[in-house]
N, C-alpha and C positions, 0 to 999 in steps of 0.2 A: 751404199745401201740400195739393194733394188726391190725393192718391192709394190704390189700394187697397192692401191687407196686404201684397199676395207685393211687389209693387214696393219699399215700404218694407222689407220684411223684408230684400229684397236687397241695398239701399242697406247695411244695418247689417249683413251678410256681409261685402260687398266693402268696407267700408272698416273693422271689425274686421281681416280676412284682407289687408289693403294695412299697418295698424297692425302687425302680428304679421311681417309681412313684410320691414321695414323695419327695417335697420338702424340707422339715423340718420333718424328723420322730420323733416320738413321743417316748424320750425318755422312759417315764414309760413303753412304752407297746414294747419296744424292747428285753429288756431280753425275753419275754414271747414268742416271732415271733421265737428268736433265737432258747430259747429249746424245743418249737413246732420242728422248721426245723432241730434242730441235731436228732430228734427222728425220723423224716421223712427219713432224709439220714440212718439213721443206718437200719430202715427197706428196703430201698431201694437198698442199699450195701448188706443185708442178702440174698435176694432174687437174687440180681445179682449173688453174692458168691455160689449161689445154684443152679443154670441155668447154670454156668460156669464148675462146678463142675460133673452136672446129663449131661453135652456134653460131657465133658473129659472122663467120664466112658462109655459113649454110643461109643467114639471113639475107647478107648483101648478096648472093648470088639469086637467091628466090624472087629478091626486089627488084633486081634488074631484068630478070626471065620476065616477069607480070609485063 
């Protein structure tokens, strides 16, 4: 799956907010919601993990530069 953050991010909205919405989910088609949305978080966690990490080096480099 490639895609960037906000697409994934939405993915795991709309189908959180279809889950909460649903009074009876439809078995069949929840495995498929499910590894839709563990693919969604894992890209979503990648991107955070990378953002978090491109701050920490921006930091330790600014504090050594001082």
């Amino acid at each position: 799956m490639n895609q960037d953050f906000k697409t994934a991010y939405d993915i795991l909205q709309n189908n959180a907010q279809a889950l909460q919405n649903s009074q009876q989910p439809n078995i069949d088609e929840l495995m498929a919601v499910v590894e839709e949305s563990i693919a969604a978080y894992k890209v979503c966690q990648s991107r955070i993990d990378a953002v978090e990490q491109a701050l920490t080096q921006a930091f330790d480099n600014n504090q050594t530069q001082e």
